[in-house]
N, C-alpha and C positions, 0 to 999 in steps of 0.2 A: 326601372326605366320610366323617366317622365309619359305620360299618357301623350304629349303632343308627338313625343318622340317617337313611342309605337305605331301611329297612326303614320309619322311620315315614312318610317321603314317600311317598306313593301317588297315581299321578293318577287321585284321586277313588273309587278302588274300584272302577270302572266297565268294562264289558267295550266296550273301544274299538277301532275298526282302527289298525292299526298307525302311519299318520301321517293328514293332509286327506290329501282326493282330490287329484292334482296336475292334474289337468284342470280342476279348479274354480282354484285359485290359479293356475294358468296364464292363465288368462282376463282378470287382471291385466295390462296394457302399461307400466305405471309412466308415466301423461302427467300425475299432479299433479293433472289437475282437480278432487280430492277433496278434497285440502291444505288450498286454502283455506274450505272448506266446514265444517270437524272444529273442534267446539267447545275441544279438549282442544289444538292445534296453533296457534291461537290465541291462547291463552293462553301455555303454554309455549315454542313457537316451536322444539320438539327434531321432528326428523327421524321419528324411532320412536313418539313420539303424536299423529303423524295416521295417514291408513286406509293409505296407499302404506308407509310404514314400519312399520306393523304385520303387512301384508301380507308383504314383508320378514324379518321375523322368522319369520311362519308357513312360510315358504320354508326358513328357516334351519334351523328346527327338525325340520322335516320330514325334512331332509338331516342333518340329528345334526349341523350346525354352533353349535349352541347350545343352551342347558341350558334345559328350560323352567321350570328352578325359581328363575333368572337374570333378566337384563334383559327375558325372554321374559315370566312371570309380571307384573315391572313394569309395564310399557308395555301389555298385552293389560289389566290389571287396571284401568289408569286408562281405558279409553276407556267411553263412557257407552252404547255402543250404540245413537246415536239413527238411526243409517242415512242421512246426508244426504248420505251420500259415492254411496248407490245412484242416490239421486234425481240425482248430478251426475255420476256413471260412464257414459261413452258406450258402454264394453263391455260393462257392466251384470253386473259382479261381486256377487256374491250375499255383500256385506261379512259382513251380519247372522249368515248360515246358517254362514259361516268361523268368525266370533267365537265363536259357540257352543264349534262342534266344537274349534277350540285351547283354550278357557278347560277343555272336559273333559279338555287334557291338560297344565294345569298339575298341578305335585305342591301335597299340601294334607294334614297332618299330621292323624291323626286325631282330633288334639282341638279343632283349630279347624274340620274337615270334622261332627263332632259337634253343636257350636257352629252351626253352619252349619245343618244338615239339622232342629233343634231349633227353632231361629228361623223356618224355614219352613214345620215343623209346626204353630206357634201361631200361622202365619196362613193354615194352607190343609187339615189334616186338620180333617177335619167335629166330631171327638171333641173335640179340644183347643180347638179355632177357638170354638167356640160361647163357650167358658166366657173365650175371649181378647177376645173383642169385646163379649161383656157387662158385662166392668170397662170397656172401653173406652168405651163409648157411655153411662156411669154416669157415669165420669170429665169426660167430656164434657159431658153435660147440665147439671151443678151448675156449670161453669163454671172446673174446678178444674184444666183445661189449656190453657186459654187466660191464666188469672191466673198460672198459676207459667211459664206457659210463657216469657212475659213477660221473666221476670228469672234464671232457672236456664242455667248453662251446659251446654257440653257433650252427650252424647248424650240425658243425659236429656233435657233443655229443648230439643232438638231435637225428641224423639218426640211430646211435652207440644204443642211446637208442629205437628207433624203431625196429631197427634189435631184438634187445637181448631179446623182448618182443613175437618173434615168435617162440621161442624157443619151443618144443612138451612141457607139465609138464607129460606126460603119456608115452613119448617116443611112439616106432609104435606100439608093444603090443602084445597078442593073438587074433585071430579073435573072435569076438562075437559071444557067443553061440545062438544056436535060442532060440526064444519064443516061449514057447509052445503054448501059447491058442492065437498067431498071426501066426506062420509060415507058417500056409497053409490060411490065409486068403484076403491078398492083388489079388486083382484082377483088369483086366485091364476095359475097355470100352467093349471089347466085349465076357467079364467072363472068360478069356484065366490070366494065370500068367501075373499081371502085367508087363509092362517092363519101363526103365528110363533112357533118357543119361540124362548124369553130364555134366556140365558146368563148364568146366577145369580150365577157367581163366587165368589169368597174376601172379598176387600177389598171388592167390589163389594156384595155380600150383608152383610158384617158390618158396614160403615159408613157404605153409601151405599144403604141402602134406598127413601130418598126420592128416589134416582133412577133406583131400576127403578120406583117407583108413577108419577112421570113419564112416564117411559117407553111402562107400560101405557093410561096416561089417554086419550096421545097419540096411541098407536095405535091404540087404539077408537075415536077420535074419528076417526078417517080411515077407519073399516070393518074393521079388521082383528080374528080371531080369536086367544085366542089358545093352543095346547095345551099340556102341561105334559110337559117332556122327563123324566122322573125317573130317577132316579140317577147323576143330572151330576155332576160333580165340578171340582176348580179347572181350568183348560185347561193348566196344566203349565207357563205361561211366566215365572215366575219362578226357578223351577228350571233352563229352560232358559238362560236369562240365566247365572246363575251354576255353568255348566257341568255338571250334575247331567243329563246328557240321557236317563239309563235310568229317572229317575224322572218326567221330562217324559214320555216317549213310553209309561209306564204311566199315566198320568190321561189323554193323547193316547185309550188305548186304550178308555179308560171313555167316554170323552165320546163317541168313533165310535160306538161302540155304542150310547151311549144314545139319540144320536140319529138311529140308524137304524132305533131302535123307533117316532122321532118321526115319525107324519105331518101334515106341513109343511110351506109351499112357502119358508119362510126360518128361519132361526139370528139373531136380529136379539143384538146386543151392543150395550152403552153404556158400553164400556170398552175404549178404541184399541189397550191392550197387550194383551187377550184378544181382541179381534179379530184383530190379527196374527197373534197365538198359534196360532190357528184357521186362518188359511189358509195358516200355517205350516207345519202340520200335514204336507203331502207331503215335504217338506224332511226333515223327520225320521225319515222313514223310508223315505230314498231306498233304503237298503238292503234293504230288506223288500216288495218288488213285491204282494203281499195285502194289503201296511195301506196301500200307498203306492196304492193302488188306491182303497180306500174312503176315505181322508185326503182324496183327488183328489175327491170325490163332497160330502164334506162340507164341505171348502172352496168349490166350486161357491154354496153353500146361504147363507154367511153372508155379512151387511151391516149394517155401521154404524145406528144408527138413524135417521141425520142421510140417509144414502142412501136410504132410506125415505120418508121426508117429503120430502125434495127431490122425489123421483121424484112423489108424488104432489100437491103443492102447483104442481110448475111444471105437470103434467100440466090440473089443474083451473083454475089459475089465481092471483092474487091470495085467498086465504079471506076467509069473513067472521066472524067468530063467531057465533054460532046468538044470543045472551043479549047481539047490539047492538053498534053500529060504534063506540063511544068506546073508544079504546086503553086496557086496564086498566095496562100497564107505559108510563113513559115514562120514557128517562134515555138515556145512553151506555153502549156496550158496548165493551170492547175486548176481541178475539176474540186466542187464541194459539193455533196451531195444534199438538195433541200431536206429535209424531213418530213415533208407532208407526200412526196416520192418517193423517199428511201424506205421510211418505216409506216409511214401512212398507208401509201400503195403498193409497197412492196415491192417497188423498179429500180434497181437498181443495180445490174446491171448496161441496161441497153445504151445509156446516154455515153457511157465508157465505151461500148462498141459504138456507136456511131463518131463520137468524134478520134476514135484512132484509126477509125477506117478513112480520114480526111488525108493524104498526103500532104509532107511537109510541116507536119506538127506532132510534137514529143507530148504526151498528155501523160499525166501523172493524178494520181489521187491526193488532195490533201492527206498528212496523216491523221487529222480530226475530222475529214471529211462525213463519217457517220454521225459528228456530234451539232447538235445546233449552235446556229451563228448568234443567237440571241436577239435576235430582228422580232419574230415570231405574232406576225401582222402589227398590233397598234402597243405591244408589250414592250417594244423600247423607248416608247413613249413615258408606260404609267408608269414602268421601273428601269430609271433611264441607268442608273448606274450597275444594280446587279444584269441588266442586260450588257452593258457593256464590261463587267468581270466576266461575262460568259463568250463574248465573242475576241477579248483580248488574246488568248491563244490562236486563233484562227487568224489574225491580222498578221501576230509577230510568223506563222507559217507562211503565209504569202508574202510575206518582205523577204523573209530568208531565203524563199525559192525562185526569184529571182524571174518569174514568169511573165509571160505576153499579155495573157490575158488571165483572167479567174472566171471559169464556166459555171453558173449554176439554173438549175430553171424555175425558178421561183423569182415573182416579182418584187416581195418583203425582204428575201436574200439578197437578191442584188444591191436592191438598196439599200441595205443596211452594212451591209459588207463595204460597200463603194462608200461610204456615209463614213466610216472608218477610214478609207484610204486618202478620202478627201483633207479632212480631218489635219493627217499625219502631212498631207501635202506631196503622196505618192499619186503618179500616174496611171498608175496600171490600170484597164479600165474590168470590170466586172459585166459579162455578159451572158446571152443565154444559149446552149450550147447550137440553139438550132442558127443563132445568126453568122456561128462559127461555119456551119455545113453553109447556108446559104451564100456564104461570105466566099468559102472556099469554091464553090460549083457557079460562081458570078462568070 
């Protein structure tokens, strides 16, 4: 390697230990059961992109038997990170928390690590983000990314179609009536009115506002408070995704604090990759016993919102809406389950109970609904096409099933799912299951 060459490789800038823990890839048995699980192994059919071969390489690397600026980089770079290899790992290797930590030690040139770090600012610092998401949600409104999205190739008419997929299908609505036989029954830790801050987010906040008001409607209508955490900031997991972990476990730092200013018996999310993110949180600072302390404390606190209303809908019962028994929604739903829910957090479950407990809607599970849509935050970006060999099964099941809506609760799902239906020039709109409940109790 050229000397200028070496100097501009840099893995990441970042103050890293010297390899993974080897107790953590030790944990590894190499039995396969992952193999057939790994959207990317599937496809490909190569040894080194699924999780056991990747695993593999991180072993490699570790030992100086391979470059990670090499086939190491390659094969770590294609894998989508949806985790389904945990959910089918009997030793229960922590894939997710590995991938991280090797992606921080690929090299990455400073002008594509620039490139990098620039693109994540326009969508997660507070300064820039504002001014990103208000072209955005302009663009949006007029229509004028869902028309070009249409027919424009390439990254643009990809983004074009991302945007046009955030669009409300419910617009912002009437507030949600109460539940009768739930509105007095949420209670907190210490039998007082529950109470909940929301997890504002980046993507969350700047395009999916209409389903934090969801959100809120929803939860009022069940009894819940709710306090306002202030000085949140993004939860760090898109950074940590693309191996940036010094700049994850500084927003990590913001959020611990903020909300430990919160008093609140829950951190409630409507967005499966910041939820992860969040209970990811001791993970990241395994190293660090005072944050990984309080990380422990705050992960404790957070819950899906789909866990919320489960918890209180089975606890009451069948609901009834307060404004009359006629289902305002009727049609089919086909439900997809995120991956950063399903196998990230292990909920999976509750979102299926909460929207069959809605009257006047037939919900069904995709039958790829455990597998990734190939969205997997800015990765159908870098690999636009093996992302789209991975979601093209999951499209041709929502055309065939002929459904109302497509529920999933992930904001990178939606839009990438919808970014496909756009695409093809299908209507069907992609949404998240809570605008479903609040849609249906308006």
């Amino acid at each position: 390697m050229p000397e200028s060459a070496a100097v501009d490789a840099s893995p990441n800038e970042l103050a890293l230990p010297s390899s993974i823990p080897d107790e953590l890839l030790s944990a590894c048995v190499h039995c396969g059961f992952c193999v057939p699980v790994c959207p990317t192994w599937d496809i490909l059919r190569e040894e080194n992109d699924s999780p056991r071969g990747r695993l593999y390489l991180m072993r490699a690397e570790a030992d100086g038997r391979v470059d990670p600026a090499g086939a190491f980089s390659v094969h770590l770079g294609r894998c989508l990170g949806c985790r389904a290899c945990e959910s089918a790992c009997p030793a229960g290797v922590p894939y997710g928390h590995l991938l991280e930590q090797a992606r921080a030690r690929i090299p990455t040139r400073p002008v594509a690590l620039r490139r990098q770090r620039w693109f994540l600012s326009a969508l997660t610092n507070p300064a820039i983000a504002k001014f990103t998401y208000a072209v955005a949600r302009l663009v949006r409104s007029v229509g004028v990314a869902r028309a070009l999205g249409r027919v424009l190739p390439g990254k643009t008419g990809q983004a074009l179609r991302l945007l046009a997929a955030t669009r409300p299908a419910f617009g912002h609505g009437p507030a949600a009536a109460a539940v009768t036989e739930v509105v007095d029954g949420a209670r907190g830790t210490d039998g007082d009115v529950a109470t909940y801050a929301l997890l504002s987010g980046c993507v969350m906040d700047g395009l999916f506002a209409h389903v934090h008001e969801a959100t809120r409607r929803t939860l009022a209508a069940i009894g819940l408070r709710e306090v306002e955490a202030t000085e949140q900031v993004c939860c760090g997991a898109l950074h940590a995704h693309a191996g940036l972990l010094d700049e994850a476990r500084e927003q990590a730092r913001h959020n611990i604090e903020a909300f430990e200013r919160t008093d609140c018996d829950w951190i409630i999310v409507d967005s499966a990759g910041c939820g992860a993110g969040l209970r990811d949180y001791p993970a990241w600072f395994a190293d660090e016993p005072e944050w990984r302390e309080r990380a422990d404390a705050l992960a404790l606190r957070v819950r899906d919102v789909t866990e919320i209303l489960a918890a209180e809908l089975g606890r009451a019962g069948q609901p009834h809406v307060a404004s009359g028994d006629s289902p305002i929604l009727e049609g089919r739903v086909g439900y997809d389950a995120p991956c950063h829910l399903h196998h990230g957090q292990g909920v999976q479950q509750e979102p299926l109970d909460v929207l069959r407990a809605l009257p006047g809607l037939d919900v069904e599970t995709l039958p790829s609904s455990d597998r990734c849509c190939g969205g997997a935050g800015m990765y159908n970006l870098e690999h636009p096409d093996l992302a789209a060999r991975v979601r093209a099964p999951k499209l041709a099941e929502v055309q065939r099933g002929g459904f109302d809506w497509i529920a999933t609760g992930n904001p990178g799902c939606i839009m990438y799912l919808g970014a496909g239906l756009v695409r093809s020039g299908d209507q069907t709109p992609v949404v998240h299951p809570v605008e479903l409940v609040d849609r249906a109790w308006s």
